[in-house]
C-alpha positions in Angstrom: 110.4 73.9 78.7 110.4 71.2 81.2 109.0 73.3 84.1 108.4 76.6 83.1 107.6 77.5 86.9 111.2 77.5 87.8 112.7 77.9 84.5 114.8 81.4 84.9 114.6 82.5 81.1 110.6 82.3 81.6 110.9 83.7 85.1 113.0 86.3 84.1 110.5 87.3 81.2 108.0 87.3 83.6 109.4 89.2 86.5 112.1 91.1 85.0 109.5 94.4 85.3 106.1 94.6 87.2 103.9 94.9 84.0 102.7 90.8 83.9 102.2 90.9 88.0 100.6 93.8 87.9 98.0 93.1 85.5 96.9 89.9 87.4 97.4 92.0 90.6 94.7 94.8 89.0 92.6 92.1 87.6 92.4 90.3 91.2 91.7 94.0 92.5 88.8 95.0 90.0 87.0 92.0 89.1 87.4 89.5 91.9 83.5 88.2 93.5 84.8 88.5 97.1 85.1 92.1 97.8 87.6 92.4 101.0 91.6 92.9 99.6 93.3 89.6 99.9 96.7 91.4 101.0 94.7 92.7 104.1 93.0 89.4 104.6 96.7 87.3 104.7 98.0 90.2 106.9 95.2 89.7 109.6 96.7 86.4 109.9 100.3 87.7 111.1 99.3 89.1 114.3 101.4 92.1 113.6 102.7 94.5 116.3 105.3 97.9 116.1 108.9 96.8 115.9 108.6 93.6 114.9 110.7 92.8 112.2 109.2 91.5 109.0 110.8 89.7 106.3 108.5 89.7 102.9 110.6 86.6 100.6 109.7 87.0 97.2 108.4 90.3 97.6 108.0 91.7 94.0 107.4 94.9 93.3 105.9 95.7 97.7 102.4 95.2 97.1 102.8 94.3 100.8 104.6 96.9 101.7 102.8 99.9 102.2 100.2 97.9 104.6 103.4 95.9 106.5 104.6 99.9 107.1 101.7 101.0 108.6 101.1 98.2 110.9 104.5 100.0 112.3 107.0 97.2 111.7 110.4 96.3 110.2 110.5 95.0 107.1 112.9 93.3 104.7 112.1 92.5 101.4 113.6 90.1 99.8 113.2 88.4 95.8 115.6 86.4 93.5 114.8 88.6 90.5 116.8 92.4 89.8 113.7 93.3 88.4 111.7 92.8 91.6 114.1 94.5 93.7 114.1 97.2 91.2 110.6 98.0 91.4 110.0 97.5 95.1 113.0 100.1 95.8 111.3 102.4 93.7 108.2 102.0 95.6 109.1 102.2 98.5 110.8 105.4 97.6 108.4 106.8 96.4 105.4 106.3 99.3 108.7 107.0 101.3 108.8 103.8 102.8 111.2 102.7 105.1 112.2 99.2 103.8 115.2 97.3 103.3 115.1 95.5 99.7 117.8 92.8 98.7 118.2 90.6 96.0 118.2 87.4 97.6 117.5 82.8 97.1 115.1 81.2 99.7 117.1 78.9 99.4 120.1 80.7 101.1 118.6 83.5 102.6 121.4 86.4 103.2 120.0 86.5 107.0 121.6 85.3 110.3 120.1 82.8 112.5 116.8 83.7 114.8 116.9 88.0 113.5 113.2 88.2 112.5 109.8 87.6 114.2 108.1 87.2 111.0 108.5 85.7 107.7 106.3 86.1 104.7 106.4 83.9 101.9 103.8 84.7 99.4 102.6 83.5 95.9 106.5 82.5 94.9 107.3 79.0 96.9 105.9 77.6 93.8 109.1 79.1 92.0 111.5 77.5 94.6 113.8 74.4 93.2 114.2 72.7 96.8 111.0 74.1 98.9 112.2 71.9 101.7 115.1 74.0 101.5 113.5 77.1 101.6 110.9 76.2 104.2 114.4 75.2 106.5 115.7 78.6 106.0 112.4 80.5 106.7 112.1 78.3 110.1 116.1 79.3 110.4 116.0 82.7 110.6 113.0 82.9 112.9 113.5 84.1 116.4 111.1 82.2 119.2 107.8 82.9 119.6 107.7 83.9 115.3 105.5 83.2 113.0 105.4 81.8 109.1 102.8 82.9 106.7 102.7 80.9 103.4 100.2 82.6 100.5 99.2 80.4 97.8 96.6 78.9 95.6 93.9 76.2 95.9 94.9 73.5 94.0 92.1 74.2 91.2 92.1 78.2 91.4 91.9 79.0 87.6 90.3 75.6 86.5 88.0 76.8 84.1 90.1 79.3 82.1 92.5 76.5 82.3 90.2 73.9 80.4 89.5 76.9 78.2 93.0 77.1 77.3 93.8 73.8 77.1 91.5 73.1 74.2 92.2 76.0 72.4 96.3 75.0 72.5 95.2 71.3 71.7 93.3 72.3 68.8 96.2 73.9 67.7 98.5 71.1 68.0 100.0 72.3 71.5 100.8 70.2 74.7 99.8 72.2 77.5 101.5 72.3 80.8 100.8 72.6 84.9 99.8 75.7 86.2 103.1 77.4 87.8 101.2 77.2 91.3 100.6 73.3 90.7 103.9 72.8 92.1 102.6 74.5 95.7 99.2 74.9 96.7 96.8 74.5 99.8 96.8 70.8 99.5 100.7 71.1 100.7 99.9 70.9 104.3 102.4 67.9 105.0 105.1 69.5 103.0 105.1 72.8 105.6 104.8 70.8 108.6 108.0 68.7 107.9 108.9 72.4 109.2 106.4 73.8 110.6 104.2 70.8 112.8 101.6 73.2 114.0 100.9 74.4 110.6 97.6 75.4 109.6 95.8 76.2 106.5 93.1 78.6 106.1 91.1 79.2 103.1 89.7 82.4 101.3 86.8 81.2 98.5 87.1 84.0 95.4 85.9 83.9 91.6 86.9 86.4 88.8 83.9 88.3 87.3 84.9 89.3 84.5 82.3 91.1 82.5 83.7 91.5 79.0 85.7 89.3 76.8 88.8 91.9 77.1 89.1 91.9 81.1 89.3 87.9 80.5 91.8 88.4 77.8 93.6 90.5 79.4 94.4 88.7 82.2 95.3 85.0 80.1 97.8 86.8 78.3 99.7 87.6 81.5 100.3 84.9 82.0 98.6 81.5 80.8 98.7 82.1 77.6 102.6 80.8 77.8 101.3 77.2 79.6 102.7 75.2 76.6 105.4 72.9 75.9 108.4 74.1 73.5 107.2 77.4 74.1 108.2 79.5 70.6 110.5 82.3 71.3 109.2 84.7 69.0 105.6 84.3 70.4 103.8 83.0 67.3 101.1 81.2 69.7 99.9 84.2 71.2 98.1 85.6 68.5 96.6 82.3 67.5 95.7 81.5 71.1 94.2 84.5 71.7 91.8 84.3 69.0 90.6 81.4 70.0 89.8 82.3 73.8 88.0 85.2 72.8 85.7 83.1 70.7 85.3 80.6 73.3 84.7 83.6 76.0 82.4 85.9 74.1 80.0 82.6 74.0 80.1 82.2 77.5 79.2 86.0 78.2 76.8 85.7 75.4 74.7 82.8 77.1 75.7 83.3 81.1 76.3 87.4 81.1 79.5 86.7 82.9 82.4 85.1 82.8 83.0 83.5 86.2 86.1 81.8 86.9 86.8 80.5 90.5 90.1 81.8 91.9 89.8 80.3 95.3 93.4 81.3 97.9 94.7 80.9 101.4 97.4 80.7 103.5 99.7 78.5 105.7 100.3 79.6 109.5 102.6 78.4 111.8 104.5 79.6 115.4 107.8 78.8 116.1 
């Protein structure tokens, strides 16, 4: 796989239900050392009012959603994968939520010129081919007076796990790979502001506590647990790998009582 963060047969395994994002959604919620919910804490940067119209790009399943519909706005949501639009129509039918949910590329963005005075583009610009492009079309469709808000990683959220995982796939005669997020993080600032020249980045420090080896595990195999090259496609290094990181895990809860992995997020801001 030569970039497994937009290659579509991974993406599509990973996105084409909720189940992988919602377990790192869950562990985030449960197990994460800053207490306040990060959704609420990227929201409060948006300067939401009633009527304004919201577009969510890359929305997933609407974990945004329900807290965009009580702030009394518009929103669209928007994600290139049928599995995502899927589960966020199903959402928002069931909290009875009035949103619009399409099927759509960043990168071409089914919207006219100036119609929203928001866009939201969180935790997916890392999955975006041409982010220049995409960054062009957010500022596009932005009426005057809008605002962008770009959620993503620090450049060395997940670090530890990381090294964990690297040596266990090494040891087992695997070339690892980037994080999917390597390919947009907070250090990205000059990327946005060929865009967006005001942009500003503001940082939220977090860590994972997980207390047992199986909230740990639990969480790799959502995801990490496929950062290698020629990835098999009957999954023959899952098992292997995950023997090994519960070893490696179960000895750092044996000697520290914890396993604390520093997860550290933010966001982009910019007014048009």
């Amino acid at each position: 796989m030569s970039d497994w963060a937009i290659d579509r047969e991974y993406l599509r395994y990973q996105y084409g239900d909720a189940e992988k994002l919602r377990v790192r959604q869950e562990s985030h919620a449960r197990y994460s050392e800053n207490p306040g919910d990060f959704f609420e804490w990227v929201l409060s940067h948006a300067d939401l009012r009633p009527g304004l119209v919201v577009v969510d790009i890359g929305c997933g399943p609407g974990a945004y959603h329900p807290l965009l519909c009580r702030q009394g706005v518009r929103v669209i949501g928007l994600d290139f994968s049928w599995g995502m639009v899927r589960e966020a129509r199903r959402g928002a039918e069931e909290r009875r939520l009035e949103v619009w949910v399409a099927q759509a590329d960043a990168q071409a963005l089914p919207l006219p010129d100036v119609c929203c005075d928001r866009v939201m583009a969180n935790h997916m610009l890392y999955h975006v081919p041409d982010q220049l492009r995409a960054l062009r079309e957010m500022r596009r469709v932005l009426r005057p007076d809008g605002r962008v808000i770009l959620a993503t990683n620090a450049a060395d959220t997940n670090e530890r796990l990381a090294r964990l995982h690297a040596e266990a796939a090494q040891s087992l005669g695997y070339r690892v790979t980037k994080a999917m997020s390597a390919r947009f993080t907070l250090d990205d600032l000059p990327l946005v502001r060929k865009v967006f020249p005001n942009a500003r980045v503001y940082v939220r420090e977090d860590a994972f506590l997980f207390p047992d080896v199986d909230s740990a595990l639990r969480y790799y195999a959502s995801g990490m647990i496929d950062r290698i090259e020629e990835l098999p496609a009957d999954g023959s290094h899952r098992p292997r790998l995950l023997a090994l990181m519960e070893e490696r895990i179960r000895e750092i809860i044996a000697r520290e009582g914890i396993f604390r992995v520093p997860k550290s997020a933010g966001c982009f801001v910019a007014e048009v």
